[in-house]
PyMOL CGO cylinders between C-alpha atoms (Angstrom):
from pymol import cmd
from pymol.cgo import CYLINDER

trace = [
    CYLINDER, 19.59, -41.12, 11.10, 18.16, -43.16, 7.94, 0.3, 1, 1, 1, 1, 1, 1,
    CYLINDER, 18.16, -43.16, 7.94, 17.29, -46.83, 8.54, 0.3, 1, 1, 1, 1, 1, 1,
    CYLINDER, 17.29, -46.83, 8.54, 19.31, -46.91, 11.49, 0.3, 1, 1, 1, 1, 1, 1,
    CYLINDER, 19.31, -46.91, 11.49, 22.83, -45.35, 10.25, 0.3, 1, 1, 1, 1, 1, 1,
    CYLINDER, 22.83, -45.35, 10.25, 24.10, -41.95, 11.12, 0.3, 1, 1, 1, 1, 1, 1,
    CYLINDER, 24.10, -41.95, 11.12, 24.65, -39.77, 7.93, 0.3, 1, 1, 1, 1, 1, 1,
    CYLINDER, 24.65, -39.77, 7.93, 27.66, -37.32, 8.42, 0.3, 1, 1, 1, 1, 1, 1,
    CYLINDER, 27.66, -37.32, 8.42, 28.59, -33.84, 7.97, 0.3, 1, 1, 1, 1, 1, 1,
    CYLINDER, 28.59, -33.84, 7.97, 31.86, -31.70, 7.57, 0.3, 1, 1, 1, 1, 1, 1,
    CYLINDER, 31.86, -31.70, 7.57, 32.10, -27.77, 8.31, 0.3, 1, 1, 1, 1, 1, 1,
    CYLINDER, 32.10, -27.77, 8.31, 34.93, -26.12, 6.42, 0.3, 1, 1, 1, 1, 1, 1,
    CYLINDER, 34.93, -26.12, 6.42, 35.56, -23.42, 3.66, 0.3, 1, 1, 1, 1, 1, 1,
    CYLINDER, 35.56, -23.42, 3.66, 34.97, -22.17, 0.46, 0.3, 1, 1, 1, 1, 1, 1,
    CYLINDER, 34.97, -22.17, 0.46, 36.04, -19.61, -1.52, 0.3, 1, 1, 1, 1, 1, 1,
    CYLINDER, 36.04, -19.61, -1.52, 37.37, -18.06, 2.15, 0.3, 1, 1, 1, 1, 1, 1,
    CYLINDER, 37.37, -18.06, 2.15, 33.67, -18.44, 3.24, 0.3, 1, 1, 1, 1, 1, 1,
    CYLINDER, 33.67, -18.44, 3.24, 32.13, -20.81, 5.92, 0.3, 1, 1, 1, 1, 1, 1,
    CYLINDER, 32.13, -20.81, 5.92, 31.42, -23.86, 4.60, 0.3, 1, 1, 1, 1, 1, 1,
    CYLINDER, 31.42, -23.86, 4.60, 29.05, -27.23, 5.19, 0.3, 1, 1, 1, 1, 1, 1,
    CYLINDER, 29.05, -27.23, 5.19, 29.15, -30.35, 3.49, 0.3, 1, 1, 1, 1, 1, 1,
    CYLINDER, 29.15, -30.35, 3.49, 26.53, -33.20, 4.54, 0.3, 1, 1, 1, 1, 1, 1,
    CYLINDER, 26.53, -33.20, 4.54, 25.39, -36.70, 3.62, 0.3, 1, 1, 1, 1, 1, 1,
    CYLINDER, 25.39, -36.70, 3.62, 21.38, -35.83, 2.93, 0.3, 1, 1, 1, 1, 1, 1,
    CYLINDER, 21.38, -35.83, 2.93, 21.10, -39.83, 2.43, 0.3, 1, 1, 1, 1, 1, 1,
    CYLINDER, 21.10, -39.83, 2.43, 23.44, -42.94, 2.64, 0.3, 1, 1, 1, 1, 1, 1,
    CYLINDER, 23.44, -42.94, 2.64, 26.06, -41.95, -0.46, 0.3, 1, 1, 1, 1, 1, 1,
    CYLINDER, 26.06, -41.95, -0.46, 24.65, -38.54, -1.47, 0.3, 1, 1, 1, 1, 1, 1,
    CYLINDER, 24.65, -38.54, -1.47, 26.34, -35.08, -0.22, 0.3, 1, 1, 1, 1, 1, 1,
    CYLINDER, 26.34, -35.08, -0.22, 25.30, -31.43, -0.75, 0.3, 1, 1, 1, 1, 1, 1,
    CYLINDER, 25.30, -31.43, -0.75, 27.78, -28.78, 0.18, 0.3, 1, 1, 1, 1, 1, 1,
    CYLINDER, 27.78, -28.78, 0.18, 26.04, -25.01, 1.11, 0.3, 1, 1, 1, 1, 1, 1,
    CYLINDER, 26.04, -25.01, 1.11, 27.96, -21.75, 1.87, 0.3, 1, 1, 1, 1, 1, 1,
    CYLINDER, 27.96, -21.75, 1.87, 27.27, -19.19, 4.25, 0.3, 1, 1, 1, 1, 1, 1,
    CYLINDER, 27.27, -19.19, 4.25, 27.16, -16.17, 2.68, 0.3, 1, 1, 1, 1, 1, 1,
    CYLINDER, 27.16, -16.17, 2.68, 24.31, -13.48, 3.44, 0.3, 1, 1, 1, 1, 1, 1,
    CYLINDER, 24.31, -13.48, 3.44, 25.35, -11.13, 1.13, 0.3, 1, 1, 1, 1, 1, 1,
    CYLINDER, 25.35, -11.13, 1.13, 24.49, -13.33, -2.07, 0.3, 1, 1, 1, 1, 1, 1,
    CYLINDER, 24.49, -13.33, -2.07, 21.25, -12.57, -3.35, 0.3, 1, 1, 1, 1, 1, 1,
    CYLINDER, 21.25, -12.57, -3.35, 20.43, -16.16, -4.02, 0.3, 1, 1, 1, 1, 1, 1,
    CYLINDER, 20.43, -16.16, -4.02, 20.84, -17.06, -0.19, 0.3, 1, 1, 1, 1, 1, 1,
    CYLINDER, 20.84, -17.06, -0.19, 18.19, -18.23, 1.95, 0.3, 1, 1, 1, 1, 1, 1,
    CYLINDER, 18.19, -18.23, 1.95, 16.83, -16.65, 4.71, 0.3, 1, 1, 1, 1, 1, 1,
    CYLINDER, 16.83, -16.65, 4.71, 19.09, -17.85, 6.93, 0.3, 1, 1, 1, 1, 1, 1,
    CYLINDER, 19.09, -17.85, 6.93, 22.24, -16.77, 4.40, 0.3, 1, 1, 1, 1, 1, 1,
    CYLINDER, 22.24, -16.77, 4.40, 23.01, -20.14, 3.23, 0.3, 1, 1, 1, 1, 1, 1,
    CYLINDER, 23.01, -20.14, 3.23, 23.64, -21.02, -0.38, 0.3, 1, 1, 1, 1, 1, 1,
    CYLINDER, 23.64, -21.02, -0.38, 23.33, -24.22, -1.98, 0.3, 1, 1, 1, 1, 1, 1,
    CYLINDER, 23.33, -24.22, -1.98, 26.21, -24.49, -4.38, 0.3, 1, 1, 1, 1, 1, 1,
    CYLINDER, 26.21, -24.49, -4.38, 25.10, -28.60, -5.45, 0.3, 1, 1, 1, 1, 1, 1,
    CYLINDER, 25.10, -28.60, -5.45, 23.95, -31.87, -3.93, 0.3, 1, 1, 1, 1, 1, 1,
    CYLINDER, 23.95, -31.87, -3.93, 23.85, -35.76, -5.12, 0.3, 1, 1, 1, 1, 1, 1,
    CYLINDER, 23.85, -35.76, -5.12, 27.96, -36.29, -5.49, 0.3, 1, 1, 1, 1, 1, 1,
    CYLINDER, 27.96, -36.29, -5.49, 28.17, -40.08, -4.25, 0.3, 1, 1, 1, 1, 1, 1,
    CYLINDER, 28.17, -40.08, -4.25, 31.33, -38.81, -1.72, 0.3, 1, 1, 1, 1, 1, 1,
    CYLINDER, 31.33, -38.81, -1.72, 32.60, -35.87, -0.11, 0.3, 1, 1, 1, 1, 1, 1,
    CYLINDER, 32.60, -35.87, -0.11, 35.99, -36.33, -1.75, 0.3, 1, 1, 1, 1, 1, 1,
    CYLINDER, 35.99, -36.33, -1.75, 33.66, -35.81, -5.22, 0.3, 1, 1, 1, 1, 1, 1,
    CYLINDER, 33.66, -35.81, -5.22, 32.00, -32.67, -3.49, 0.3, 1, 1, 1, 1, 1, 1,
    CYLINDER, 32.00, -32.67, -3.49, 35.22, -31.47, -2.13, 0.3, 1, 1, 1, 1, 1, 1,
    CYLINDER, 35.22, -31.47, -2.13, 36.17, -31.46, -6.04, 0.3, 1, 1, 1, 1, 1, 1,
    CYLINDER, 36.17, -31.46, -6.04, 33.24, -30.15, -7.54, 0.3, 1, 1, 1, 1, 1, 1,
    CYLINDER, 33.24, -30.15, -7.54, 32.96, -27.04, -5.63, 0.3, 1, 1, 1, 1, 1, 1,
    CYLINDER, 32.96, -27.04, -5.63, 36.23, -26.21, -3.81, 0.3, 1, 1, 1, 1, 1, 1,
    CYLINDER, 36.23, -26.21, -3.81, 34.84, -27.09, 0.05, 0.3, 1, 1, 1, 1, 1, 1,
    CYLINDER, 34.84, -27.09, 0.05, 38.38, -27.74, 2.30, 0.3, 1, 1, 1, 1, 1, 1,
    CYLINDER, 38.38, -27.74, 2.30, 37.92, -28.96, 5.59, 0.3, 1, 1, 1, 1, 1, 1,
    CYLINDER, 37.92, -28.96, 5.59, 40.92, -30.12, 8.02, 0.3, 1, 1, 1, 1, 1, 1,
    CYLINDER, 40.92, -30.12, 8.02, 41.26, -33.99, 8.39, 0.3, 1, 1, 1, 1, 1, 1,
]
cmd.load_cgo(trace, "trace")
């Protein structure tokens, strides 16, 4: 929670991969990808593919994340 509201989060896909898109602050998303196999992944096999688009719909755009709604 920030300042009292709940920021959200979406699970989903991209490029045929597992997929999470979340509101780090009120208006700002990042979307990672799970996907160990990258050598840019974290240690937990996460890759960030961007962050800071104002609405999911814009990070849905940018980087190809589909989730069911």
């Amino acid at each position: 929670m920030v300042g009292g509201e709940r920021l959200a989060s979406q699970y989903g896909m991209c490029a045929g991969k597992a997929a999470l898109a979340r509101e780090t602050s009120a208006g700002s998303w990042q979307v990672k990808v799970h996907d160990p196999t990258n050598l840019t992944a974290g240690h937990d096999g996460w890759v960030l593919l961007g962050t800071q688009w104002a609405t999911l719909e814009a990070a849905c755009a940018a980087t190809g994340f589909s989730y069911r709604r």
